[in-house]
C-alpha positions as CSV (number, residue, x, y, z in Angstrom):
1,X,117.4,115.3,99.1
2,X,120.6,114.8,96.9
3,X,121.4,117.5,94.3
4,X,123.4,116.4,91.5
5,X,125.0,118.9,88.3
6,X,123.8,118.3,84.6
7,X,125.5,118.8,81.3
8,X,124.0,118.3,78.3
9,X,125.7,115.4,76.6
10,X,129.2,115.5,75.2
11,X,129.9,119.6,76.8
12,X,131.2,120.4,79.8
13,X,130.4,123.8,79.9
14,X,126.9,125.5,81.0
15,X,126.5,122.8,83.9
16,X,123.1,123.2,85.8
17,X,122.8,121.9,90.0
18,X,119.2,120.4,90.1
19,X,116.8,118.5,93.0
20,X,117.0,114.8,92.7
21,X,112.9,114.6,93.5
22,X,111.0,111.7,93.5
23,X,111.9,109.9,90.0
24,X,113.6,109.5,86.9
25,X,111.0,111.0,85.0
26,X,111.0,114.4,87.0
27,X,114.8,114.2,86.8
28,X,114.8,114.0,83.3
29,X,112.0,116.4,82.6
30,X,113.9,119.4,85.0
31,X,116.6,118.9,83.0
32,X,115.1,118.9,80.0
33,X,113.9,122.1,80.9
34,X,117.4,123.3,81.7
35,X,118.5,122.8,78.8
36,X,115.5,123.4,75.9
37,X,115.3,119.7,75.2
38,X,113.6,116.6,75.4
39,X,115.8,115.1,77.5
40,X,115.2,111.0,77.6
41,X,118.1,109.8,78.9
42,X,121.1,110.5,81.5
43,X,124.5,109.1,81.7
44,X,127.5,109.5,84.4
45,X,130.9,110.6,83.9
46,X,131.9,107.2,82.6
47,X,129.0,106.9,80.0
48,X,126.7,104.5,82.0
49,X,123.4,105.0,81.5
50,X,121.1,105.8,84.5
51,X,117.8,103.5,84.3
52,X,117.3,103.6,88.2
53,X,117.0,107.2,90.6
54,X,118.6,105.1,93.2
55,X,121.9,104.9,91.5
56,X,122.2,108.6,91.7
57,X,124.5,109.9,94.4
58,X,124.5,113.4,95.8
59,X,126.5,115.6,94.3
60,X,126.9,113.3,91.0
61,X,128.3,114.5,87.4
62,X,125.7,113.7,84.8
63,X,124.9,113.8,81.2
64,X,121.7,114.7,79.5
65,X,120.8,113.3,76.4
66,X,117.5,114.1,73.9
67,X,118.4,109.9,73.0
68,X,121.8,109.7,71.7
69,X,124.0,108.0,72.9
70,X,126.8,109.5,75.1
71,X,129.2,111.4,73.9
72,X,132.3,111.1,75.6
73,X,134.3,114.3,76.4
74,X,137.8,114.8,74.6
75,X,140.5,114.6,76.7
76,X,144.2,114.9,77.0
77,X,147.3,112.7,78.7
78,X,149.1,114.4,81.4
79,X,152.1,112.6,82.4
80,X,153.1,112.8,85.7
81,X,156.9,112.3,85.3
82,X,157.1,116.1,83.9
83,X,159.3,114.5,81.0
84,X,161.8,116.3,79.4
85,X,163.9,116.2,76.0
86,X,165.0,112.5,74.7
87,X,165.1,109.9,77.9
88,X,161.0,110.4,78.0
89,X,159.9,107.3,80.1
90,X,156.5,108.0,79.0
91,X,157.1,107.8,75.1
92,X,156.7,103.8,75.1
93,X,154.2,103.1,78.1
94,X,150.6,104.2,78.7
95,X,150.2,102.9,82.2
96,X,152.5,106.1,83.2
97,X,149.6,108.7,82.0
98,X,146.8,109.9,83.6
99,X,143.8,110.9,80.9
100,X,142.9,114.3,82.6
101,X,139.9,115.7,81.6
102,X,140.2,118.8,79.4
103,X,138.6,122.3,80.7
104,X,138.0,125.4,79.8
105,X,141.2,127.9,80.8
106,X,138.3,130.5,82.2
107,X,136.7,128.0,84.4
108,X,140.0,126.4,85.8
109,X,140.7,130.5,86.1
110,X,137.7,131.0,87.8
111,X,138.0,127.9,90.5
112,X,141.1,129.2,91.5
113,X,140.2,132.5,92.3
114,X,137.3,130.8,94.3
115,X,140.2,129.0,96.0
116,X,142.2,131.7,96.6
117,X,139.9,133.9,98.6
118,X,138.5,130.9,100.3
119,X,142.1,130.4,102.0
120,X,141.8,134.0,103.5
121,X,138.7,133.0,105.0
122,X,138.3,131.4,108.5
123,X,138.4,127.7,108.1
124,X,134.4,127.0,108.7
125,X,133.2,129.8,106.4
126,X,131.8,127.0,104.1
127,X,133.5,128.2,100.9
128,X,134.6,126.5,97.7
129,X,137.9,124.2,97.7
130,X,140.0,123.2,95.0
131,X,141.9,119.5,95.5
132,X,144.4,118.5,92.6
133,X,144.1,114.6,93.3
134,X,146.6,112.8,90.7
135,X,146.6,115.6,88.6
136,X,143.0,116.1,87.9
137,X,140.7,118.8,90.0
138,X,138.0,118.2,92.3
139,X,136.2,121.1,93.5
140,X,133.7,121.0,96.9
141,X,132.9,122.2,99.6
142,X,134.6,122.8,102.7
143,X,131.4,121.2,105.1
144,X,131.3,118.2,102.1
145,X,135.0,117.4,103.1
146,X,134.6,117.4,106.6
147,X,130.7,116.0,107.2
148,X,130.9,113.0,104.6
149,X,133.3,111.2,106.3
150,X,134.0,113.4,109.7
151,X,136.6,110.8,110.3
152,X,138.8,110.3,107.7
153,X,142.3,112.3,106.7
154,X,140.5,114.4,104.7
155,X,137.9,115.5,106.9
156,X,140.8,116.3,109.6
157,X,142.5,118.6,107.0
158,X,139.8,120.8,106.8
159,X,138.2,120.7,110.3
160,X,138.6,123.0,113.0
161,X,139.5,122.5,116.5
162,X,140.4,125.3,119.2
163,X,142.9,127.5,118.1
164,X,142.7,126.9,114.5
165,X,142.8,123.8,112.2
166,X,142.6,120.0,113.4
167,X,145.9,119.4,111.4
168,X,147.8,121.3,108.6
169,X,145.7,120.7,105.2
170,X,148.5,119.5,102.1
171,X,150.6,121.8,100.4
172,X,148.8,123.6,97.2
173,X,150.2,123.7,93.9
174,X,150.8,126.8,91.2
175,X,147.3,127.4,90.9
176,X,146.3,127.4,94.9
177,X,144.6,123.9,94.2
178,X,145.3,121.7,97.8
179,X,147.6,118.9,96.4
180,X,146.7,114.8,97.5
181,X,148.9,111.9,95.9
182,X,146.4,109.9,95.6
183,X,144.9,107.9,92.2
184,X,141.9,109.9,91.1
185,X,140.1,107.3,90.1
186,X,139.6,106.0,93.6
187,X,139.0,109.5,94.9
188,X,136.3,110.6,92.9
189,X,134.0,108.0,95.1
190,X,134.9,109.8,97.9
191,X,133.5,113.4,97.2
């Protein structure tokens, strides 16, 4: 069975990890009842509607909706080049941002901490971890990185062998989050 998180449409906050059962229908009605409404349609991150249960993926972002349409989330431009004072190369090109999407200080807060005490933990334990992919946060879990793919660089970063860890995981940035230079929008597939 895949499990997937819900939102009610246009929030980010107050997320709910639900059964994918046997249809669309049951979908829809469990989260309906998740969130006190009558829910009749779901949308991913992007704002596609979902009109079939096999184009739900385990693990998927989604977006409840009592019939409106979606509501996409506001957002903010992070610029990688960490610009500074006048010579901005940013100022006159988009293609050098990355739209991030915005979230709430006390949940980023709270991943962290997850993070944190997952790094004192032996390597299998299972726990939470943080990946800051292009500048915008994944979290999962450590047996999601190295089962999905129990081949690829990813996988070895978290896997353990004799003696410790299969190879070194990636440096981590300020707030403990395991740092890939990757584009996130080809990423995000991959969890």
């Amino acid at each position: 069975m895949k499990r997937v998180i819900i939102f009610k449409n246009g929030t980010e906050v107050d997320g709910k990890v639900v059964l994918v059962t046997h249809s669309l229908d049951e979908l829809l009605t469990t989260a309906g009842n998740k969130f006190g409404i009558v829910a009749k349609r779901i949308f991913t991150e992007k704002g596609g509607e979902i009109d079939d249960l096999k184009l739900v993926r385990d693990d998927d972002i989604l977006y409840v909706s009592a019939g409106e349409n979606f509501i996409p989330h506001k957002s903010l431009s992070y610029c990688r080049h960490s610009c500074k004072g006048g010579n901005d190369p940013c100022s006159s090109s988009a293609e050098d941002q990355v739209t991030v999407a915005k979230h709430d200080p006390a949940v980023i807060s709270a991943l962290m901490d997850l993070t944190m005490e997952a790094k004192q933990l032996p390597p299998n334990s299972g726990h939470w971890v943080t990946l800051n992919v292009g500048g915008k946060y994944f979290t999962t879990s450590r047996s999601t990185l190295i089962n999905k793919e129990p081949s690829s660089m990813l996988a070895r970063m978290f896997a353990e062998r004799e003696g410790g860890l299969y190879m070194s995981p990636s440096n981590v940035d300020s707030k403990g989050a395991y740092l890939i230079d990757r584009s996130p929008a080809y990423f995000e597939p991959i969890l």
